[in-house]
C-alpha positions in Angstrom: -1.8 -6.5 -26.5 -1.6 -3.5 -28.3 -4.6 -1.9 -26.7 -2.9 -2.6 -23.5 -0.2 -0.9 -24.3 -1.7 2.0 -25.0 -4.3 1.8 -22.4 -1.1 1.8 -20.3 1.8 4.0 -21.4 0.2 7.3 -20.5 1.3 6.0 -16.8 5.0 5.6 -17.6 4.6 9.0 -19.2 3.4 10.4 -16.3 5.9 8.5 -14.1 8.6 10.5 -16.1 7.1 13.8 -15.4 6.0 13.4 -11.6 9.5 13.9 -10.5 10.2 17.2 -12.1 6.3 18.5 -10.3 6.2 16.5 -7.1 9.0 18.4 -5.0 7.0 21.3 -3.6 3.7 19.6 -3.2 2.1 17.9 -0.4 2.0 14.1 -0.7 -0.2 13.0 2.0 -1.2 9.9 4.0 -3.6 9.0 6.4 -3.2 6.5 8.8 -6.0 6.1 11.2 -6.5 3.7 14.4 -2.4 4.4 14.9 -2.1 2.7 17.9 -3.5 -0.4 16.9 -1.5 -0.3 14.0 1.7 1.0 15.6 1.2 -2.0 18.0 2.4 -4.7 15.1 5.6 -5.7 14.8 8.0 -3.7 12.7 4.8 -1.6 11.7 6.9 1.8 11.9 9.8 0.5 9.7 6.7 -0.7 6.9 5.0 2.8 7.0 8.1 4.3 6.3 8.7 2.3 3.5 5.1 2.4 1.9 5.4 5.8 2.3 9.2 6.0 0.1 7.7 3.6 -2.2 4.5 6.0 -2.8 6.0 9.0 -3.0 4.5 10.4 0.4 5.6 13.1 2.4 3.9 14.1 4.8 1.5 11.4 7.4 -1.9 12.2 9.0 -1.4 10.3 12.4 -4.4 9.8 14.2 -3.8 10.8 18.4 -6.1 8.7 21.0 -9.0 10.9 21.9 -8.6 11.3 25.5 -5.7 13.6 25.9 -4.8 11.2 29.8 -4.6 8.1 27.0 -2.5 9.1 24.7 0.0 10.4 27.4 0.2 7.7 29.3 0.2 5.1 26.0 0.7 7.1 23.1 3.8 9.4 23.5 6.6 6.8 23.5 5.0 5.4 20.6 5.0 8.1 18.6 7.9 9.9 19.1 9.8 6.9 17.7 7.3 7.0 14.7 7.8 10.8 14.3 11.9 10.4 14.5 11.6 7.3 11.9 9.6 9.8 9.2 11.7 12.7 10.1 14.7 11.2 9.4 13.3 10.8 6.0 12.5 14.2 5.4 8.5 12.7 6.0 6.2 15.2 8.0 4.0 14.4 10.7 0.5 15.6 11.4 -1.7 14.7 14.9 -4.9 13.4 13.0 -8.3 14.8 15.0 -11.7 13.3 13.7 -14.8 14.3 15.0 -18.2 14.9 14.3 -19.4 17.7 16.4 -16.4 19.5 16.9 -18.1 22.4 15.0 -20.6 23.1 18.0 -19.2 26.2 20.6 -19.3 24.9 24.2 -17.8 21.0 25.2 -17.8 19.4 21.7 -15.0 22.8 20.7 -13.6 23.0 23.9 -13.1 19.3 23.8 -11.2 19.5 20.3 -9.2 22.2 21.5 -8.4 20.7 24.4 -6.6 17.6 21.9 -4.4 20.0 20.3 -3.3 21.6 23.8 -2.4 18.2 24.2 -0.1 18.2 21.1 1.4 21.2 22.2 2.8 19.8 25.4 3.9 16.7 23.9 5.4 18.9 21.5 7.6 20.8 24.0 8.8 18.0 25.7 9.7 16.0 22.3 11.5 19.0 20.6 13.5 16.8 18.3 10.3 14.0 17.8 7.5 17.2 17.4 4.1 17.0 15.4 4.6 19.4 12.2 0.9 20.0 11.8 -2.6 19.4 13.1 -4.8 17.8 10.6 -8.7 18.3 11.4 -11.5 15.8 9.6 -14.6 17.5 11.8 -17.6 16.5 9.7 -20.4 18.0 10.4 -22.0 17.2 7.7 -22.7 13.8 8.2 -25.3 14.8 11.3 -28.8 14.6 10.1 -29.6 18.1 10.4 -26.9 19.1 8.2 -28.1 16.7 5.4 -28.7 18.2 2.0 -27.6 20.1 -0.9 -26.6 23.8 0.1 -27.3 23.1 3.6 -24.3 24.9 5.1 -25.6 26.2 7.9 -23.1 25.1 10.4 -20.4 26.4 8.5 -19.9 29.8 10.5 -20.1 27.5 13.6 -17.2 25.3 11.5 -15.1 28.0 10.7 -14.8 29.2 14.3 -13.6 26.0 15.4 -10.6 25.8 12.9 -9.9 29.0 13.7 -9.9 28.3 17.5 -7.5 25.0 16.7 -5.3 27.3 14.7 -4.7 30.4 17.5 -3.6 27.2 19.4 -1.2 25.5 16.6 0.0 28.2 15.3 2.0 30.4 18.0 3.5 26.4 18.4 4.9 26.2 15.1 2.3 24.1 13.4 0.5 24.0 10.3 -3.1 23.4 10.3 -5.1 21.6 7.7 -8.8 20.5 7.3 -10.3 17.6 5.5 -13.7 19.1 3.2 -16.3 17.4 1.1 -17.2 18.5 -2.4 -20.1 20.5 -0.8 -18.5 22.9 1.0 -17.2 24.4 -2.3 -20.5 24.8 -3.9 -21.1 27.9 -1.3 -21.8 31.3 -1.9 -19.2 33.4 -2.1 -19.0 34.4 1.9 -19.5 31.4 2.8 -16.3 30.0 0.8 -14.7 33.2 2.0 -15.1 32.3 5.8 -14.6 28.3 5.2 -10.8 29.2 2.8 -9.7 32.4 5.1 -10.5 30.2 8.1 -7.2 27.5 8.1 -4.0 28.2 5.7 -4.8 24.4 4.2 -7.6 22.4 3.0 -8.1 19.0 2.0 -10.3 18.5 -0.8 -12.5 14.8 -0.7 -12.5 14.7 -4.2 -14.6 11.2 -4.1 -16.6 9.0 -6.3 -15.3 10.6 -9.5 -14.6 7.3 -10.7 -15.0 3.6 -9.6 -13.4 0.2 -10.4 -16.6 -1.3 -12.3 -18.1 1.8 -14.2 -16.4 0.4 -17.9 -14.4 3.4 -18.5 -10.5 3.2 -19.4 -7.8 4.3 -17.5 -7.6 7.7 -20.4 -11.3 8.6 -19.1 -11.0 7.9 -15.9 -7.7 10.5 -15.5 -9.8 12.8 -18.0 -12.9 13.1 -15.4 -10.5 13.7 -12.8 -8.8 15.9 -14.4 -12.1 17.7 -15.5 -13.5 17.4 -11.5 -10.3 18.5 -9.8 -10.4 21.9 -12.2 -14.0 22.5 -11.4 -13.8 22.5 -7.5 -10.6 24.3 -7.6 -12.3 27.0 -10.4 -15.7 26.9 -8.1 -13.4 27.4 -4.6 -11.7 30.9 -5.5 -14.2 32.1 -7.6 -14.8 35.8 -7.1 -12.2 35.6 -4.0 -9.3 37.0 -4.8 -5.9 35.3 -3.7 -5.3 37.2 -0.3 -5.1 35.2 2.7 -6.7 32.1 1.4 -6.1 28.6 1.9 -4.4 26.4 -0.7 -6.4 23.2 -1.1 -5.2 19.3 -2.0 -6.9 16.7 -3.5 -7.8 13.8 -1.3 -8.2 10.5 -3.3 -9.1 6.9 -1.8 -8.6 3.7 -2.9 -12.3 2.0 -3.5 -12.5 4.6 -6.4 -9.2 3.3 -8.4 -7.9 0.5 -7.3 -4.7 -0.1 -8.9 -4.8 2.9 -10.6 -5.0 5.0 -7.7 -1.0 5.7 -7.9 -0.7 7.3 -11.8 -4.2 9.1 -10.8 -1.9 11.2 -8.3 0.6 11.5 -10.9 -2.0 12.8 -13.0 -3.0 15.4 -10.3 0.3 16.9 -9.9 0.9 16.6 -14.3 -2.2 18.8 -14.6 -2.2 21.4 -11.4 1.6 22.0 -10.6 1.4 25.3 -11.9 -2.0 26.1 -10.4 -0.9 28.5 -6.9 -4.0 26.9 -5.3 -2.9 23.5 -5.9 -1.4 22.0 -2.6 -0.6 18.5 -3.5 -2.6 15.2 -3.3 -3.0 12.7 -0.1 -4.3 9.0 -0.1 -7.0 8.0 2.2 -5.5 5.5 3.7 -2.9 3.5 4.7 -5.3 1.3 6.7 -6.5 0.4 3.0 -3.4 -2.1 2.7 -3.4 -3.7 6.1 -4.8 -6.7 7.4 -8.5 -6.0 7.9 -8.1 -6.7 12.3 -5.9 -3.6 11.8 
């Protein structure tokens, strides 16, 4: 009992002290397939609460990849999502994944293309808007781009975000892009062009820990704390501060389990007063619905 106890009381510590860091930092939340889940009953009334519950503040909402779909389907549906989680003070991001969105020609113009969509929605919704876009282009996973320090398609990368941003940006949105750990471990012009290319980046600071690995919930939030000060050390190294993105810390689920909640706490505990510390966001809210969601 006793070893529980103190296994466990670091949490209600940190509980304590989330409040007085969490106000100016980004809580985030994914939630993918949003139609589909959108589509259940009351499912807009139980996001909102999930996300009061957990702290979140601003939602990653994925929009139907044919920009025709989601205006004929998707617009209704969302603007009554995006007044729910406004009325809570509860940002809203359209959510773009792709995996080749990095390549000039269709694959960009076809990502662009989404966000132009956003725009108009945006105009005709004033009061039910998207806030931000939120990109997860992954390059990375194609087999050519395999491998340590292959980064080659980074320039190709950066040109895309910054062709999504000179879109979102006269609009009055943010724009932020989900990154692996490897796109940190660049030279120094190659971080340059990846942090000066989008004003926020989303750190996929995975695998850190896992469920089974035997270590206590004090080691676990040590190694995170330990890996989260190494990629933000290893982003800006040698940069400078001008002009560069801020970065959050992406977490998911299969790595913590329960713990997942007090390992966000412990992110915001140890890198409040870091200026390149954006927040945290949890990947994803699919991660607690049934699984024909």
């Amino acid at each position: 009992m006793r070893r529980a106890f103190g296994s466990w009381s670091w949490v209600w510590m940190l509980c304590g002290a989330f409040h007085l860091y969490a106000a100016d930092l980004v809580h985030g939340l994914w939630v993918w397939k949003s139609q589909a889940v959108l589509e259940a009953p009351h499912s807009a009334n139980s996001l909102l609460k999930f996300c009061q519950s957990e702290g979140i503040n601003e939602v990653y909402v994925s929009v139907a990849e044919d920009p025709l779909t989601f205006a004929i389907s998707g617009e209704r549906q969302m603007g009554r999502l995006i007044a729910l989680l406004h009325a809570s003070n509860i940002r809203v991001e359209a959510l773009f994944s792709s995996a080749d969105a990095d390549e000039p020609g269709k694959h960009r113009d076809r990502l662009v293309s989404r966000v132009e969509s956003v725009v108009r929605f945006n105009r005709q919704h004033a009061r039910e808007r998207f806030d931000g876009i939120h990109l997860d282009v992954e390059p990375h996973q194609r087999p050519e781009n395999k491998g340590a320090g292959n980064l080659k398609f980074l320039p190709d990368l950066a040109t895309t975000f910054r062709a999504v941003r000179a879109v979102a940006e006269p609009a009055g949105m943010t724009v932020n892009a989900d990154i692996p750990k490897k796109y940190l471990k660049g030279g120094i012009g190659e971080r340059r062009m990846l942090l000066s290319s989008v004003p926020r980046l989303t750190l996929m600071l995975y695998e850190v820990s896992s469920p089974g690995d035997g270590e206590s919930d004090l080691q676990k939030a040590e190694k995170l704390r330990n890996a989260g000060q190494e990629f933000l050390e290893m982003a800006y190294r040698g940069l400078g501060d001008a002009g560069l993105a801020r970065i959050a810390i992406a977490l998911r689920t299969p790595d913590y389990g329960d713990l997942l909640r007090a390992m966000f706490q412990t992110l915001d505990q140890t890198f409040h007063g870091n200026r390149h510390y954006l927040g945290w966001a949890r990947h994803s809210y699919n991660d607690i619905l049934a699984p024909s969601r």
